[in-house]
C-alpha positions in Angstrom: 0.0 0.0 0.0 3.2 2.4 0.7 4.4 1.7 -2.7 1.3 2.5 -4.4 0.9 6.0 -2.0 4.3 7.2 -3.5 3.7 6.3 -7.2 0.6 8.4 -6.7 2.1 11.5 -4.9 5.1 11.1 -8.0 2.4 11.4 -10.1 0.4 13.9 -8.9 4.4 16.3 -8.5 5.3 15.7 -11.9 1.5 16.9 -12.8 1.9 20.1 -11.1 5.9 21.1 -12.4 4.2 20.4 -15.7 1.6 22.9 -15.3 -1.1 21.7 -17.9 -3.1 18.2 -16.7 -2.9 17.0 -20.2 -0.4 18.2 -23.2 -0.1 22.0 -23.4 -2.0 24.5 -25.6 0.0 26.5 -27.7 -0.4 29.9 -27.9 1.1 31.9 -31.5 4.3 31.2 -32.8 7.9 32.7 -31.5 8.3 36.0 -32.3 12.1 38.1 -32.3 10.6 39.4 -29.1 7.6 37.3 -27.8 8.0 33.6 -26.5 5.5 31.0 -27.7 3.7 30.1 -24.7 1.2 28.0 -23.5 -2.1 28.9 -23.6 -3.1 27.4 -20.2 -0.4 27.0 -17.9 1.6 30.2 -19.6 4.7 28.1 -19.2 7.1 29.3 -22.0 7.1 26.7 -24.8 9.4 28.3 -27.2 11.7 31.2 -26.5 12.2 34.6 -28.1 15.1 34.5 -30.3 16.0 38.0 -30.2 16.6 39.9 -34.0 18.6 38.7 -36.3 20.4 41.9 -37.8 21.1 42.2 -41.2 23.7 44.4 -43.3 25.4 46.8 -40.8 23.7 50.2 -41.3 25.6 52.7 -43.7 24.9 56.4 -45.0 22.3 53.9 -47.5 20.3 52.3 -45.4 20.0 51.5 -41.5 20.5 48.1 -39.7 17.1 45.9 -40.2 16.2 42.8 -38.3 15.8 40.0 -41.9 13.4 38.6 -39.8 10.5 41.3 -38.9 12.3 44.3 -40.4 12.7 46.0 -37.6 15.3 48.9 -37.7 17.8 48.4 -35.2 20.8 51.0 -36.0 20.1 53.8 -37.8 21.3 54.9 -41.3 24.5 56.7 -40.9 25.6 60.3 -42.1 27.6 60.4 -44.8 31.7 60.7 -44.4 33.0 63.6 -46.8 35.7 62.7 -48.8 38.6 64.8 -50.3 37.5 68.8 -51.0 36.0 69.1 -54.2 38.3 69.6 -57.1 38.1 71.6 -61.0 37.3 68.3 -62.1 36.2 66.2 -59.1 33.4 66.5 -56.8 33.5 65.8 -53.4 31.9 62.0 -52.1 31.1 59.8 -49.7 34.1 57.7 -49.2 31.5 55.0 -48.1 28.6 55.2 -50.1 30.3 57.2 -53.5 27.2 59.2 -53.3 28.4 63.2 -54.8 28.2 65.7 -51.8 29.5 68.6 -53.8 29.3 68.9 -57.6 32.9 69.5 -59.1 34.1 73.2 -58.9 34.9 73.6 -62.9 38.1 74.8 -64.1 38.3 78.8 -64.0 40.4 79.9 -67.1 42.7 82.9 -66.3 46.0 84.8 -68.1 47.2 83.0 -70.4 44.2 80.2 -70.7 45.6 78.5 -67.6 42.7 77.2 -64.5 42.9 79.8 -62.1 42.6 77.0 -59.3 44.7 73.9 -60.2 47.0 75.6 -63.3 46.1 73.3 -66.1 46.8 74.7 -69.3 42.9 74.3 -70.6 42.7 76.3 -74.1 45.7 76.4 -76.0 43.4 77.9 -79.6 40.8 80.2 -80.2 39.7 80.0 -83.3 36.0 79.0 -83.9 35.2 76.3 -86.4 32.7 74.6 -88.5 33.1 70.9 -88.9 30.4 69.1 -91.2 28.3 66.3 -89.4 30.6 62.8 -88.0 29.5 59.9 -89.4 26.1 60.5 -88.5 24.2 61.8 -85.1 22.7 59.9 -82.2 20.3 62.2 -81.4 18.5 60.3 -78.9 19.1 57.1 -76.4 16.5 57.5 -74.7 14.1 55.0 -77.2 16.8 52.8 -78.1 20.6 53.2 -78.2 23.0 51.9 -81.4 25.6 49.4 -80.9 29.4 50.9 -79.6 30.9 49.2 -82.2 29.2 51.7 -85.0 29.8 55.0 -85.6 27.6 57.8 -85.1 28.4 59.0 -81.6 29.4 62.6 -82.3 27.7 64.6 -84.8 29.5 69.0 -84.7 27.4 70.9 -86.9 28.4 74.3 -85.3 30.6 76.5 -84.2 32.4 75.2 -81.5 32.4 77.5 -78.4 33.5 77.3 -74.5 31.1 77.4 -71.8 33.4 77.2 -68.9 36.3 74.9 -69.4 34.4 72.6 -72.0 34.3 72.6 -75.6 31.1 72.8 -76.7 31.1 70.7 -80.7 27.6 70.3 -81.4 26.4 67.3 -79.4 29.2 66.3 -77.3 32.1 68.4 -75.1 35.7 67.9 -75.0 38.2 68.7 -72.3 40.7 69.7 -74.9 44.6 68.6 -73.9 47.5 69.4 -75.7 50.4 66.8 -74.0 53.9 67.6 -74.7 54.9 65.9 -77.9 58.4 65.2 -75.7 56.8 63.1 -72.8 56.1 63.3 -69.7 59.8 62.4 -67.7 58.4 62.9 -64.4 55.7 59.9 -64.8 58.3 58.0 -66.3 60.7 58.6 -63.5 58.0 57.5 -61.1 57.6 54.4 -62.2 61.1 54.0 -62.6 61.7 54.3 -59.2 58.8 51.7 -58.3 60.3 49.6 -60.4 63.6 49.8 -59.3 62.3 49.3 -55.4 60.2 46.3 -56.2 62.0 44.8 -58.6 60.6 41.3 -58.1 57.3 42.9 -59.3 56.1 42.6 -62.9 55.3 46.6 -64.0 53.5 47.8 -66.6 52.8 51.0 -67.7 49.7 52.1 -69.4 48.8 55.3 -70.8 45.5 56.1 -72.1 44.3 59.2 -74.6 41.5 61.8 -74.5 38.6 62.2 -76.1 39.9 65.1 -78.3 42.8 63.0 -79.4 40.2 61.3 -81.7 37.3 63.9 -81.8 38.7 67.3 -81.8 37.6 69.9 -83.8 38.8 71.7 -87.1 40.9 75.0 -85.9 42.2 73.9 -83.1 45.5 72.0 -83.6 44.7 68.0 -83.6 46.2 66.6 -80.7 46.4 63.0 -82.0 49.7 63.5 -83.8 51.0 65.1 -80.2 49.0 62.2 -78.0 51.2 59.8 -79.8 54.6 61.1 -79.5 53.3 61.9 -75.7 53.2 58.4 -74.4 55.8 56.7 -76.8 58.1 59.1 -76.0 57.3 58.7 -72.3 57.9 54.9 -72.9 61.2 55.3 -73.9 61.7 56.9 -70.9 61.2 53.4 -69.1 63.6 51.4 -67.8 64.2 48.0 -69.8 61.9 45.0 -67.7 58.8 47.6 -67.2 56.2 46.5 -70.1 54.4 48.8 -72.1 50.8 48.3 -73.6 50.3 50.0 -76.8 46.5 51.3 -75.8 46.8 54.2 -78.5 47.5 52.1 -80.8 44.1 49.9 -80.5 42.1 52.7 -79.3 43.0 54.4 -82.6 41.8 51.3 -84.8 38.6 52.2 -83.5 38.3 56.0 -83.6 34.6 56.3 -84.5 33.0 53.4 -81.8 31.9 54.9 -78.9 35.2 55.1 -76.8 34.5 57.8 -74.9 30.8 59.9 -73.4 29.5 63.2 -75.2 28.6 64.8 -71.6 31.2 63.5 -69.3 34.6 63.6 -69.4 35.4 59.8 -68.8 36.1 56.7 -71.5 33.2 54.5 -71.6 33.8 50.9 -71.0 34.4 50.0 -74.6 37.0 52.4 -74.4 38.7 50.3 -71.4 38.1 47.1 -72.9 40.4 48.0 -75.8 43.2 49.2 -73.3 42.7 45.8 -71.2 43.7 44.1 -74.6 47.1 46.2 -75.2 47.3 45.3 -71.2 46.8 41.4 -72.0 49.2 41.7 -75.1 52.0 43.1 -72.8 51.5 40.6 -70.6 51.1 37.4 -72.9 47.1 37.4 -71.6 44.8 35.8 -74.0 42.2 38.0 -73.4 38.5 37.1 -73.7 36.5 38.4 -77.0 34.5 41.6 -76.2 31.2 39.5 -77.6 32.0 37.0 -75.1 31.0 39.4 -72.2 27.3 39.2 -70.4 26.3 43.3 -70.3 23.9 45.8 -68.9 22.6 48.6 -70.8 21.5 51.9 -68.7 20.4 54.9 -70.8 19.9 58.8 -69.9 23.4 59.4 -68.6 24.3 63.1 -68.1 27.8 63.5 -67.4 30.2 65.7 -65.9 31.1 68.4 -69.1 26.9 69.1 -68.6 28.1 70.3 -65.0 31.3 71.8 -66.4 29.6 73.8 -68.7 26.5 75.0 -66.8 23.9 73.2 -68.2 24.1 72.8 -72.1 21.4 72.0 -73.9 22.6 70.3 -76.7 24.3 67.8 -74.1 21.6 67.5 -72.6 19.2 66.6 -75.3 21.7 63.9 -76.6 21.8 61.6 -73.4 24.8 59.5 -73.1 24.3 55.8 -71.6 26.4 53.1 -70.2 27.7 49.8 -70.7 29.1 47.5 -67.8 30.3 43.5 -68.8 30.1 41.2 -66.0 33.2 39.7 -65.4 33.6 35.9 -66.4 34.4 34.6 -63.3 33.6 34.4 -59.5 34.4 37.1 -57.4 34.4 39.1 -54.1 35.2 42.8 -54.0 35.4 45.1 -51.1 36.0 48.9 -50.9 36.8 51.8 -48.6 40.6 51.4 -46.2 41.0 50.1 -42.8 38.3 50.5 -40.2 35.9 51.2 -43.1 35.0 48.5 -45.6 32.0 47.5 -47.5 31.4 45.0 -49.9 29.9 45.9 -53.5 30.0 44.4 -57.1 32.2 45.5 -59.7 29.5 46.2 -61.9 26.6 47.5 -60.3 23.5 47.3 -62.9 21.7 50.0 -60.5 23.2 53.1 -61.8 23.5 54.7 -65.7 26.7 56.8 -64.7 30.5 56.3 -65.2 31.1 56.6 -61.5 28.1 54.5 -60.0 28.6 52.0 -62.3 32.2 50.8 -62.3 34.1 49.8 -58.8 31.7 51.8 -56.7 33.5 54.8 -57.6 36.4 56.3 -55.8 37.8 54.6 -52.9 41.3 55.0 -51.3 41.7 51.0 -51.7 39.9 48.1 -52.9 40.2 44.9 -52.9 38.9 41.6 -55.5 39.3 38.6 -54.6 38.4 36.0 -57.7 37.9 32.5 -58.2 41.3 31.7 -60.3 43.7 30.3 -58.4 46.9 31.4 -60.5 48.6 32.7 -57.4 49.1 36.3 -59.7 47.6 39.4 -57.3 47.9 42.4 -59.2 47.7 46.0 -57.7 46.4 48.8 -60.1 47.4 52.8 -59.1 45.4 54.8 -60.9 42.6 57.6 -60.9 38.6 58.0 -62.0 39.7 56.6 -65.6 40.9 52.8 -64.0 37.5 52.5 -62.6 36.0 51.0 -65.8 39.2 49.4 -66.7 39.4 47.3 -63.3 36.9 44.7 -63.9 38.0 43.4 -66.5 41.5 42.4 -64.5 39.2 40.3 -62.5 39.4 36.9 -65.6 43.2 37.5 -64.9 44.2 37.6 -61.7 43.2 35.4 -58.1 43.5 39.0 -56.3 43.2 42.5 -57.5 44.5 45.5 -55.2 43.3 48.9 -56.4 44.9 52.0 -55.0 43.4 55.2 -56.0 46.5 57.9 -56.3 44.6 61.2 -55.0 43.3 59.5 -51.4 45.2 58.4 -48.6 45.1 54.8 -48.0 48.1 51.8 -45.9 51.4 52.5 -47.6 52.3 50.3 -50.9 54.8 48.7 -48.9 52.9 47.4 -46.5 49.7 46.1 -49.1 52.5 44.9 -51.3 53.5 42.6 -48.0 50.6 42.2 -47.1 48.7 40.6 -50.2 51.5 39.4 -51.7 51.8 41.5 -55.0 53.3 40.0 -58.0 52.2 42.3 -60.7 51.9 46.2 -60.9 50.0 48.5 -63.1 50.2 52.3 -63.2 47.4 53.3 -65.7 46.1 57.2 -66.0 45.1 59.0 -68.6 47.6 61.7 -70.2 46.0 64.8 -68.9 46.0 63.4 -65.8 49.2 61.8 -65.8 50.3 65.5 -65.9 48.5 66.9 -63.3 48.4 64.1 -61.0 51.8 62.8 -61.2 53.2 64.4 -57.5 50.2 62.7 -56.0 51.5 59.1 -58.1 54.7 59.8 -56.8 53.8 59.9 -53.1 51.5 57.0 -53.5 53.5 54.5 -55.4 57.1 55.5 -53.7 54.7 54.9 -49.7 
């Protein structure tokens, strides 16, 4: 009779810890904040799991819980960048969203910019050039292919507004380079050379717009473009490559190399120069039809903003193409203490410096698929930005350093990363008026 006493009283225990007489009711699901509980006893059945936070907040967006969308960090401010410039605006260093529009070159004695010296209008004549191989007068109903001509059509008399060449439906920042070279570049990469000399280095210089597309009456720079970099070439010590990017660029002077309204190469335009890279460099490189693209039409550009607001620019939109890289990647951007991921080609936006590399940043960094063991880092300025991703079929790691921001010193990425090739890639205008900035970077 004890024994059966005792299995009773156990009984009747374990019926009251559990709280419910029979199986419990339950009451709605978990929640990020509310337990699941039972409906008659109230003992918890399933615990709140808290938020799950996605994407750290940024100057886009804030921090969201994936799970109810609850915001739980708000969207940052925006981090200014360098001071705006004649010819660049001030950004986010984060985001690449444009804080402060570009200042504009100010032309004073002797047709210099008032602000950062650049000789900026060597002629004054006026001119009258018969229509280019036809107009694109519109993109906004349907763009033609870059491989045909009819990207700049100057049926009047050129004139300045601002620093820009107004020819009919495009602008030009015209550039004279000096047909004897440019020896400090040249000495620059010398000395980068000579301190790394287990590094591959190539040298890449790229041409204007006007060097193809400049008006009658003013003197034709093509003639001077060329001497320019092949006579800054010779300047190079014997090991450091060369890619002959004039020279392909020039076999395809009427595609659409470079904008009408902004003052950047489009991608076609880099495509050909990652060819005279891969040449250098024994690279097979892959067929420009072999390349998945994105389209994005209406594209106003920079010379617009130069100039003030041109109507003829603005009435013949520009637009943009970006190829997807062949191969697997990861690419983050920003410096230490500040990164963010973002694609290489980012299909969200029509313009030159939304599109390509997210823009500006003092260093970024791909990592690819290939496993060739080649990581090569890339100084440059606003023109490499379209030029990078197609390095990413090449390489297993890509270092970008951008020459105008301050970033870890090339010594200590070269170490760190393990660089085993080098490019220094600018355009010649900028190889000019950049080249003190190159210097401190690459000699760091």
């Amino acid at each position: 009779m004890k024994r059966i006493l005792a299995f009773i009283l156990i009984v009747m225990m374990l019926g009251a810890f559990s709280g419910c007489k029979h199986e419990h009711v339950p009451g709605p699901a978990a929640s990020c904040t509310e337990h699941q509980i039972c409906l008659e006893c109230e003992e918890i059945l399933v615990a709140a799991p808290g938020h799950r936070a996605g994407d750290m907040a940024t100057c886009l967006a804030p921090q969201v819980c994936t799970v109810c969308g609850k915001e739980l960090s708000p969207q940052l401010d925006h981090v200014p960048g360098d001071e705006p410039t004649c010819t660049e605006g001030q950004i986010c260093i984060v985001c690449e969203t444009e804080l402060v529009p570009a200042l504009g070159h100010t032309i004073g004695a002797g047709n210099a910019c008032t602000t950062c010296e650049l000789q900026i209008v060597p002629a004054d004549q006026k001119y009258n050039k018969p229509g280019r191989n036809g107009a694109l007068s519109d993109n906004t109903d349907g763009i033609i292919a870059e491989t045909e001509g009819g990207h700049y059509d100057n049926n009047i008399n050129a004139y300045y507004a601002g620093a820009v060449l107004i020819c009919g439906d495009y602008g030009l920042e015209y550039f004279l380079p000096s047909a004897s070279g440019n020896a400090a570049w040249a000495n620059t990469v010398n000395k980068f050379a000579e301190k790394y000399p287990e590094i591959n280095v190539t040298a890449l210089l790229i041409p204007k717009s006007c060097t193809f597309n400049s008006p009658e009456g003013y003197t034709d720079p093509y003639e001077r473009t060329e001497a320019h970099i092949f006579e800054t070439y010779a300047m190079l010590n014997e090991g450091i490559k060369t890619a002959d990017c004039f020279g392909i660029m020039a076999e395809h002077s009427d595609e659409y190399m470079f904008y009408r309204t902004d003052h950047h190469w489009t991608s076609l335009g880099a495509y050909y120069a990652s060819v005279a890279y891969c040449e250098a460099n024994d690279i097979v490189p892959y067929e420009l039809d072999s390349y998945e693209t994105v389209i994005k039409t209406n594209f106003l550009g920079t010379l617009y903003n130069f100039a003030g607001g041109v109507q003829s620019l603005k009435s013949n939109l520009d637009y943009t193409v970006g190829r997807y890289p062949h191969v697997g990647y990861s690419m983050i951007c920003g410096n230490t203490g500040a990164w963010y991921e973002a694609p290489a080609i980012n299909y969200n936006y029509n313009s030159y410096a939304g599109m390509f590399i997210s823009g500006d940043n003092p260093l970024t960094v791909i990592s690819t698929a290939n496993k060739n063991g080649k990581t090569l880092m890339i100084f440059k300025e606003s023109y490499g930005n379209a030029f990078v991703p197609y390095m990413i079929d090449y390489y297993e790691q890509i270092i970008v350093v951008d020459i105008r921001k301050q970033s870890k010193s090339v010594e200590t990425l070269i170490e760190e990363y393990g660089v085993t090739d080098a490019l220094i890639i600018n355009n010649c205008q900028a190889a000019v008026s950049l080249q003190s900035d190159l210097h401190s970077k690459a000699m760091s």
